[in-house]
Structure formats: C-alpha cells, structure tokens
N, C-alpha and C positions, 0 to 999 in steps of 0.2 A: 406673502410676507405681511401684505397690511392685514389679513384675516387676524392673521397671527398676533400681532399688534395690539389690533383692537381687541381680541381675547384678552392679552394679557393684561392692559389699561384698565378693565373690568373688571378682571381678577382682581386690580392693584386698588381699585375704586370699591368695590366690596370689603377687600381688608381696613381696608381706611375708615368704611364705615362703621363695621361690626364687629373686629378683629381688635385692633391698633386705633384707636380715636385720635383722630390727625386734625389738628386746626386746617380752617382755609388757609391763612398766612401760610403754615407750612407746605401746607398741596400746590401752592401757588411758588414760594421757593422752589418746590420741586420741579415745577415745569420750567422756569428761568433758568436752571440748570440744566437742562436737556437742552435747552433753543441756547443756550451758551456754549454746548458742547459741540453741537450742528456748525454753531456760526464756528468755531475754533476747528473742526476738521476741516469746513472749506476755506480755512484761511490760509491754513497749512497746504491743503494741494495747488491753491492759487501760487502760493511761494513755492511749492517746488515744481511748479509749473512755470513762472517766472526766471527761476533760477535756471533749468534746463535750458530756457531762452538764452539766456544771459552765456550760458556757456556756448553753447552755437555759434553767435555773435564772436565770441571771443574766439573763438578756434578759425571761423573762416577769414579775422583780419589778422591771425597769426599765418592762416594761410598766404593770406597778399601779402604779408611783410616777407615772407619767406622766400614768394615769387620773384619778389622788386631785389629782393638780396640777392636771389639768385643769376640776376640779369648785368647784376655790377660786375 
C-alpha cells in the first residue's frame, strides 16, 4: 500500500507541476486536509472505542442492580 502511495503522490506531484499549476499555499492546504482527515477518523474510533466502553460499564452495574434486587 505505501508503494501504491507513493506512486500515486507522484502522479499527484507531476500534475501539479506540468498539468494543473498549483500554488504552494494550495499544495500545502492540500496536505492539512489529509492530516485533518487522519486526525478525524482517529478521533472517531477513539469514540466508538470509548463509547463501547462506556456501555460495558453500564450493562455490568445494571447487572449488580439486578443481582442486589434479586436478593430482596
């Protein structure tokens, strides 16, 4: 995959130069948008990594409420 990658960055770095005339400012948007997009999917599985916590938690002290009600 990083072959792949770096092919393609290449490609992308070629057209920029010779194809499509891209400022630097823009090239550089471009790349704060990818490492934006990186940071936002790991933030996203942090939270649903979190939350699947969070529900664990919650089922096993529904579990001991359940237990202690069941002893009354």
């Amino acid at each position: 995959m990083g072959m792949v990658n770096q092919a393609w960055y290449a490609f992308e770095d070629w057209v920029d130069k010779c194809i499509e005339i891209i400022h630097l400012h823009d090239k550089e948007a471009r790349k704060e948008l990818i490492f934006a997009e990186e940071k936002l999917k790991e933030a996203e599985k942090e939270t649903m990594e979190i939350g699947k916590e969070i529900n664990i938690k919650v089922h096993e002290r529904n579990g001991g409420i359940k237990a202690i009600k069941s002893e009354l």
